[in-house]
N, CA, C and O atoms as a GROMACS GRO file, in nm:
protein
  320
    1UNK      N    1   1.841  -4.298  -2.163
    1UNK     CA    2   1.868  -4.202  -2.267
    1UNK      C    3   1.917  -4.277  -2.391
    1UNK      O    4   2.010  -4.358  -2.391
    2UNK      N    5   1.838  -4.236  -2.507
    2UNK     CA    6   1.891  -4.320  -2.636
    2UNK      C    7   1.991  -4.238  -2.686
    2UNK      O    8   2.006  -4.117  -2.670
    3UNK      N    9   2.071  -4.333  -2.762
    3UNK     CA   10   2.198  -4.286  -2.814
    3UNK      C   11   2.185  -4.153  -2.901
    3UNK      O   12   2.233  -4.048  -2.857
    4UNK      N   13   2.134  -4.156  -2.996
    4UNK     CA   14   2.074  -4.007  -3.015
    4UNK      C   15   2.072  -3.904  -2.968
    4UNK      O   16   2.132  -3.814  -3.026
    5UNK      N   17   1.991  -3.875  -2.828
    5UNK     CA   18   1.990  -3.809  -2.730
    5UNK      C   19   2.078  -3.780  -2.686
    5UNK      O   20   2.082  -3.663  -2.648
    6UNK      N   21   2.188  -3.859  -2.665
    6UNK     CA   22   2.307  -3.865  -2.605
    6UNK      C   23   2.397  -3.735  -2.688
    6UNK      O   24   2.457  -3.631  -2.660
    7UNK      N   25   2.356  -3.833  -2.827
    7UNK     CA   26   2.462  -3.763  -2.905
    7UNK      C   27   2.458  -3.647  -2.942
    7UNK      O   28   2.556  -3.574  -2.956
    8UNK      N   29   2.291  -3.608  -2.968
    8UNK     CA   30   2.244  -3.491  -2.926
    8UNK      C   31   2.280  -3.389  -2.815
    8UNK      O   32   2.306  -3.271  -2.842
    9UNK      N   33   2.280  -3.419  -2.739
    9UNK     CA   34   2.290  -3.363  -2.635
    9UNK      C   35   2.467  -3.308  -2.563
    9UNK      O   36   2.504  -3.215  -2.491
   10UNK      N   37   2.522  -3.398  -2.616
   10UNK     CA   38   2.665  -3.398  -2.642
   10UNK      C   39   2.733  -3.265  -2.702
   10UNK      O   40   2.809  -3.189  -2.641
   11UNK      N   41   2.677  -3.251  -2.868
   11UNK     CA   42   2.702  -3.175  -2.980
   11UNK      C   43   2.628  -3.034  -2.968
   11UNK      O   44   2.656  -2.938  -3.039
   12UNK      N   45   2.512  -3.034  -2.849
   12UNK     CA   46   2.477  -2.918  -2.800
   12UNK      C   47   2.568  -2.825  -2.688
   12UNK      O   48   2.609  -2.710  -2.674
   13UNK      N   49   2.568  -2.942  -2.628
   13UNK     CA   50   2.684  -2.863  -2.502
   13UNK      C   51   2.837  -2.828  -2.583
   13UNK      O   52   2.896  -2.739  -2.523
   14UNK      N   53   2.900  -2.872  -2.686
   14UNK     CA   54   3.007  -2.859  -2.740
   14UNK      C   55   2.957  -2.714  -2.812
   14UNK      O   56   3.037  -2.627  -2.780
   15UNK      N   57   2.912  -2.692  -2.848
   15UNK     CA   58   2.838  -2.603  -2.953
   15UNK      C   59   2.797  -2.444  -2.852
   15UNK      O   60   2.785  -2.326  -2.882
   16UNK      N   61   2.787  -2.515  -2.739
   16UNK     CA   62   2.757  -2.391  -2.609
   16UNK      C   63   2.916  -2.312  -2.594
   16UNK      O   64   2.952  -2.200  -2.628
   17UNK      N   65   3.010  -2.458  -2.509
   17UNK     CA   66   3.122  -2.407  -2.521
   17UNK      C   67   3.208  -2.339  -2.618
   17UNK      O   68   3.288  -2.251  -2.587
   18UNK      N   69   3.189  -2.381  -2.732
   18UNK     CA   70   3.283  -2.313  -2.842
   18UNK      C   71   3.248  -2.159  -2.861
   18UNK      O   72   3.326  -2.090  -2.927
   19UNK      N   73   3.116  -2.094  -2.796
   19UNK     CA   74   3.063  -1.986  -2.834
   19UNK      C   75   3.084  -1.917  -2.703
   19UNK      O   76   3.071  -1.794  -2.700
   20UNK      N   77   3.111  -1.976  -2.606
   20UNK     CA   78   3.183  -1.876  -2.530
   20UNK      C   79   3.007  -1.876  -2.400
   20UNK      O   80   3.002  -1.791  -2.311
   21UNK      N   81   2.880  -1.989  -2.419
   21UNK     CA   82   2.814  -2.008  -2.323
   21UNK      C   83   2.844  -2.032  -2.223
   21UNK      O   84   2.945  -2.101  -2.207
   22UNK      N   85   2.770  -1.985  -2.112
   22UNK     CA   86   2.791  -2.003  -1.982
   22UNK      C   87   2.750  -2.168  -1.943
   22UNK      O   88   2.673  -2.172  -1.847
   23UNK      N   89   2.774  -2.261  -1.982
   23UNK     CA   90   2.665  -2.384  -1.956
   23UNK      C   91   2.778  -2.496  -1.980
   23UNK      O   92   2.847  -2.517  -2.079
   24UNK      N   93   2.771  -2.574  -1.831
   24UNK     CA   94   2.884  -2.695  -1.795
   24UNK      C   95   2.786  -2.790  -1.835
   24UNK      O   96   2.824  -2.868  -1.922
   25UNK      N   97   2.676  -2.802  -1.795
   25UNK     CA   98   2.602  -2.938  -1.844
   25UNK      C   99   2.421  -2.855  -1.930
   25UNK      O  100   2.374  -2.747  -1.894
   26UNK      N  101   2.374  -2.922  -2.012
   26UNK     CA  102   2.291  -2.893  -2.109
   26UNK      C  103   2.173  -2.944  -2.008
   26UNK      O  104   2.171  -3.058  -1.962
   27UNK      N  105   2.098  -2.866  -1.985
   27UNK     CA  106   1.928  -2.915  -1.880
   27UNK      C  107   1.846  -2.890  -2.022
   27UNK      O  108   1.838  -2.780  -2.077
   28UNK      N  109   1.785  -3.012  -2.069
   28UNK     CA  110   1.713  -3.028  -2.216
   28UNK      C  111   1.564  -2.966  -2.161
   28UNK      O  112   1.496  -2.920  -2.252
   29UNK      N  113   1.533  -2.963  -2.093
   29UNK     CA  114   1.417  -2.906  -2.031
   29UNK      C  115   1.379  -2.749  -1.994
   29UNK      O  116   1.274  -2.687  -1.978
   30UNK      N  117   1.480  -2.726  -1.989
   30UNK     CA  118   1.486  -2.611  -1.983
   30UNK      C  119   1.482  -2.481  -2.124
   30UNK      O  120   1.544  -2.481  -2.230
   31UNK      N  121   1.374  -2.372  -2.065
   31UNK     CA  122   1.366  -2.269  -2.183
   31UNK      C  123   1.460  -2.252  -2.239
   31UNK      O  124   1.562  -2.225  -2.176
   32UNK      N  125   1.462  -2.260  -2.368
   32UNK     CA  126   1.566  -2.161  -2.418
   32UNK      C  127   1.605  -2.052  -2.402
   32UNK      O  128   1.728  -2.048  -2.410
   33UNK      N  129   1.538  -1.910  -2.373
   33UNK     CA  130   1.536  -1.819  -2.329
   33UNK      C  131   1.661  -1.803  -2.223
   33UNK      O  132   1.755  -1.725  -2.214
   34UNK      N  133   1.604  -1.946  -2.126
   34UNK     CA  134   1.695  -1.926  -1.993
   34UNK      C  135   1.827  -1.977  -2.012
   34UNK      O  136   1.916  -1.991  -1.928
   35UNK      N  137   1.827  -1.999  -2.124
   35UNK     CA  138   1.968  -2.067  -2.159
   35UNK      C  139   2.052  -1.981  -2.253
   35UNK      O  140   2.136  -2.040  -2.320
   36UNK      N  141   2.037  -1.823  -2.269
   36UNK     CA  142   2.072  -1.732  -2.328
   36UNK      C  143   2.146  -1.774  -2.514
   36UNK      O  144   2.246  -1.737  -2.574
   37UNK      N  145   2.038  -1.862  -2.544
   37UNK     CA  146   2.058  -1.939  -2.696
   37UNK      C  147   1.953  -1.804  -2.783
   37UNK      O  148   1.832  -1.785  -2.770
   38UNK      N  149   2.048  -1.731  -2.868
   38UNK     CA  150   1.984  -1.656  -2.939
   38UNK      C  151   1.925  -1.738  -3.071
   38UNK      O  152   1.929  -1.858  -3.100
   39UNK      N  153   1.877  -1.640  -3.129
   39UNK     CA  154   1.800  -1.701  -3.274
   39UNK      C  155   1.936  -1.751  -3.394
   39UNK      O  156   1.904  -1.824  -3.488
   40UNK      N  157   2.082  -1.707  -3.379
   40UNK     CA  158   2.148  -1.767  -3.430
   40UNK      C  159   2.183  -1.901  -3.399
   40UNK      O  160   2.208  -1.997  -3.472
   41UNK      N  161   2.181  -1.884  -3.224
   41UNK     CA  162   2.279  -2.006  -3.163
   41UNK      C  163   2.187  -2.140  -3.236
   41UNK      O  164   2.220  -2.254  -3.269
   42UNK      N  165   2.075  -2.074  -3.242
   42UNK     CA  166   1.950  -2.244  -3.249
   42UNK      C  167   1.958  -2.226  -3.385
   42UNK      O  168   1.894  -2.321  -3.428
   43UNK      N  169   2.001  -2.155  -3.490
   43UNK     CA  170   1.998  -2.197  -3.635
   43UNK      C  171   2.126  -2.314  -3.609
   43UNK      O  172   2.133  -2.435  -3.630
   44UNK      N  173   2.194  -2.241  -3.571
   44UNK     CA  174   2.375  -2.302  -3.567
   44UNK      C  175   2.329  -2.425  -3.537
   44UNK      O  176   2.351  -2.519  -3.613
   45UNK      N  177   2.250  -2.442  -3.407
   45UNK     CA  178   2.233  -2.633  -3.349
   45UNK      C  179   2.187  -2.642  -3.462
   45UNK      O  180   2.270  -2.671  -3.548
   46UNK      N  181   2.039  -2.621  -3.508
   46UNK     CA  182   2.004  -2.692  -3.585
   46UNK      C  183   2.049  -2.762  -3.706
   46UNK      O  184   2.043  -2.881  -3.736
   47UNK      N  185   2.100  -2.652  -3.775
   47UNK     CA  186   2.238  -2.707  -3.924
   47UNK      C  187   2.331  -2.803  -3.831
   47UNK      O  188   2.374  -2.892  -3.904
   48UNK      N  189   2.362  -2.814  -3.748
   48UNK     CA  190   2.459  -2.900  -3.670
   48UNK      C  191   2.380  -3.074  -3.669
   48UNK      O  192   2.408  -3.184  -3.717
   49UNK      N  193   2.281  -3.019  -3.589
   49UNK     CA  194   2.217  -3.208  -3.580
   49UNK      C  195   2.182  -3.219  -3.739
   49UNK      O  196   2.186  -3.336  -3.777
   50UNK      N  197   2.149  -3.128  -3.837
   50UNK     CA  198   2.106  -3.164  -3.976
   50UNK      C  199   2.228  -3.246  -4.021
   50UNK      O  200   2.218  -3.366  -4.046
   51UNK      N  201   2.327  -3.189  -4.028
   51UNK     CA  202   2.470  -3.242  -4.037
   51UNK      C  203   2.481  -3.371  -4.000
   51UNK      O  204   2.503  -3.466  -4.075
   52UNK      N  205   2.462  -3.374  -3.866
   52UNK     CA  206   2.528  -3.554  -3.775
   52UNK      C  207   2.397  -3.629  -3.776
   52UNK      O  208   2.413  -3.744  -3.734
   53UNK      N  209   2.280  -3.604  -3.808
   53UNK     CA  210   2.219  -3.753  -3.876
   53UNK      C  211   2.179  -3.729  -3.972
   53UNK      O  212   2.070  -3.778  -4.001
   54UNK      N  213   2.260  -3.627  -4.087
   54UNK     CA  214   2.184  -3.643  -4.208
   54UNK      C  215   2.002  -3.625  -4.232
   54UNK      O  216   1.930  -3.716  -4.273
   55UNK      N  217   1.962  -3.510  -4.202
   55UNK     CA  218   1.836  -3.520  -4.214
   55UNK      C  219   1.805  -3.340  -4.235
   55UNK      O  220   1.875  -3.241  -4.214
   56UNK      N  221   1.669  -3.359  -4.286
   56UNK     CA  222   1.650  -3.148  -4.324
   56UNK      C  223   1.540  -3.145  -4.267
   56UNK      O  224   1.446  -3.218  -4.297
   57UNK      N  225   1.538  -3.066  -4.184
   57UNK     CA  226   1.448  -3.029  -4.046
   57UNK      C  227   1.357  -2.862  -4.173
   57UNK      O  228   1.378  -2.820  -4.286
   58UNK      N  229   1.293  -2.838  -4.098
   58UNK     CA  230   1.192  -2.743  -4.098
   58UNK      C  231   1.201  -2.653  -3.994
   58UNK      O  232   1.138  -2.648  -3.889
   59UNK      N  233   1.345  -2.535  -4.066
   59UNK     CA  234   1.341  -2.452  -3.940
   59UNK      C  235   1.273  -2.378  -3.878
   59UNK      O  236   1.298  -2.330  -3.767
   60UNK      N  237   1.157  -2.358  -3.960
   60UNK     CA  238   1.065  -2.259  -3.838
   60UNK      C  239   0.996  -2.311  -3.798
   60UNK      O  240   0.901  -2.240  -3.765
   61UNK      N  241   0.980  -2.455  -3.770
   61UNK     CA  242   0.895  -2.580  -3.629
   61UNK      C  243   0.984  -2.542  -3.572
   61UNK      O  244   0.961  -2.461  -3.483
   62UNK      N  245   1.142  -2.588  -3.601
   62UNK     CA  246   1.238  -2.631  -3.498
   62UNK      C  247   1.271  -2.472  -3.446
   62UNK      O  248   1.334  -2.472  -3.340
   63UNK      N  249   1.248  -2.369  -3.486
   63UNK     CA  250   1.289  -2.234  -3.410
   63UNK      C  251   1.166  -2.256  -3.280
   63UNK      O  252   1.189  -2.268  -3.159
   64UNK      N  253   1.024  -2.258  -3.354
   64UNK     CA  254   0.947  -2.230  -3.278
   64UNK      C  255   0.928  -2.341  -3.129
   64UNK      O  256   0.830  -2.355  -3.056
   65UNK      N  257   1.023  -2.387  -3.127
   65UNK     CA  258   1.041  -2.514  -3.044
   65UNK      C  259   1.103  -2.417  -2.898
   65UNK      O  260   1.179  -2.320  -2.907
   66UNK      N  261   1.051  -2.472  -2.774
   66UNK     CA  262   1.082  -2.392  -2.666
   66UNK      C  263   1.212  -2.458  -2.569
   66UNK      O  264   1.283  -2.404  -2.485
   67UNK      N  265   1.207  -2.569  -2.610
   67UNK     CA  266   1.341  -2.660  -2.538
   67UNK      C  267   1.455  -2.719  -2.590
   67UNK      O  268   1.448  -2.706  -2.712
   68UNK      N  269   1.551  -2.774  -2.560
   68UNK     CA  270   1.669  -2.800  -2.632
   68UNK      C  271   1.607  -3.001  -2.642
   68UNK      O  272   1.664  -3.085  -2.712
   69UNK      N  273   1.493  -3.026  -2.560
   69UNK     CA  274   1.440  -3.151  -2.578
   69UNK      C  275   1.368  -3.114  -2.689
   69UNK      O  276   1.417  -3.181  -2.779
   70UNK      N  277   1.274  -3.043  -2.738
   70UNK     CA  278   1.230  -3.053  -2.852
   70UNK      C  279   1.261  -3.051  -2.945
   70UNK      O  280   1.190  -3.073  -3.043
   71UNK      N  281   1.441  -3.008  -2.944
   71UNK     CA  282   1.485  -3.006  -3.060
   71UNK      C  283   1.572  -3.152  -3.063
   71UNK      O  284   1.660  -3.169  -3.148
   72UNK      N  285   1.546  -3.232  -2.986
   72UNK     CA  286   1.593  -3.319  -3.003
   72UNK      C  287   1.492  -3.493  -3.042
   72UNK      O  288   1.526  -3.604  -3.083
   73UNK      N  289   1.363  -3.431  -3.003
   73UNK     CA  290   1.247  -3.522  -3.024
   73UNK      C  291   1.201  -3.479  -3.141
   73UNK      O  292   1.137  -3.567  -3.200
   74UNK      N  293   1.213  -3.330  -3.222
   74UNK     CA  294   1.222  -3.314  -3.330
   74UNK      C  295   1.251  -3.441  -3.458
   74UNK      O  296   1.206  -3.528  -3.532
   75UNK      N  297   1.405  -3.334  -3.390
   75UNK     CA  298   1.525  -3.469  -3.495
   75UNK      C  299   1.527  -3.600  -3.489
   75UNK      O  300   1.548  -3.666  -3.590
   76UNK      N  301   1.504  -3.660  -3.366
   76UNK     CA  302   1.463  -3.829  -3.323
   76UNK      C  303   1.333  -3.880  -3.419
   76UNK      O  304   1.304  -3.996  -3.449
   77UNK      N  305   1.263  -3.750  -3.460
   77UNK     CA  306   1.129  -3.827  -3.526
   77UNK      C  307   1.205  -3.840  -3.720
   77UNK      O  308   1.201  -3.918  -3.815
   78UNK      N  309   1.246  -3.750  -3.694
   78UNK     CA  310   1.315  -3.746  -3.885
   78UNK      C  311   1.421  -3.846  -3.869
   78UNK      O  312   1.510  -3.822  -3.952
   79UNK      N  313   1.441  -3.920  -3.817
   79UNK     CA  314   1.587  -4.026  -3.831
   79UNK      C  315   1.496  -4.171  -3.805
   79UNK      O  316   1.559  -4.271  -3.774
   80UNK      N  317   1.365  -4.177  -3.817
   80UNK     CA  318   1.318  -4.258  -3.778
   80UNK      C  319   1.260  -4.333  -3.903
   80UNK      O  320   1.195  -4.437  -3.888
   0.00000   0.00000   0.00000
């Protein structure tokens, strides 16, 4: 796992807890749907990773994105 990912993945699960999600560890593979992430929660990530690597995503790719990995292979491609 690259640091990114990591850090990604980190700032997602923090971002779960603060909102009161049901979710001890982040499964990046998994639907969103099944991860009860509404259309706010994934604006919220998204302005969040825009934030921690500095970069401006295209939110309606990154909405239309079905995993919490795509939103992270997303952002991995804009920091590149």
């Amino acid at each position: 796992m690259t640091i990114m990912t990591e850090q990604a993945r980190n700032l997602i699960l923090e971002h779960c807890r603060e909102n009161d999600l049901p979710m001890t560890e982040v499964d990046l593979d998994r639907p969103l749907v099944d991860l009860d992430l509404d259309s706010l929660d994934r604006l919220e990530i998204i302005q969040m990773l825009e934030r921690e690597f500095q970069v401006k995503a295209d939110k309606q790719e990154v909405m239309a994105l079905e995993t919490l990995n795509g939103f992270v292979s997303y952002f991995a491609a804009l920091t590149r």
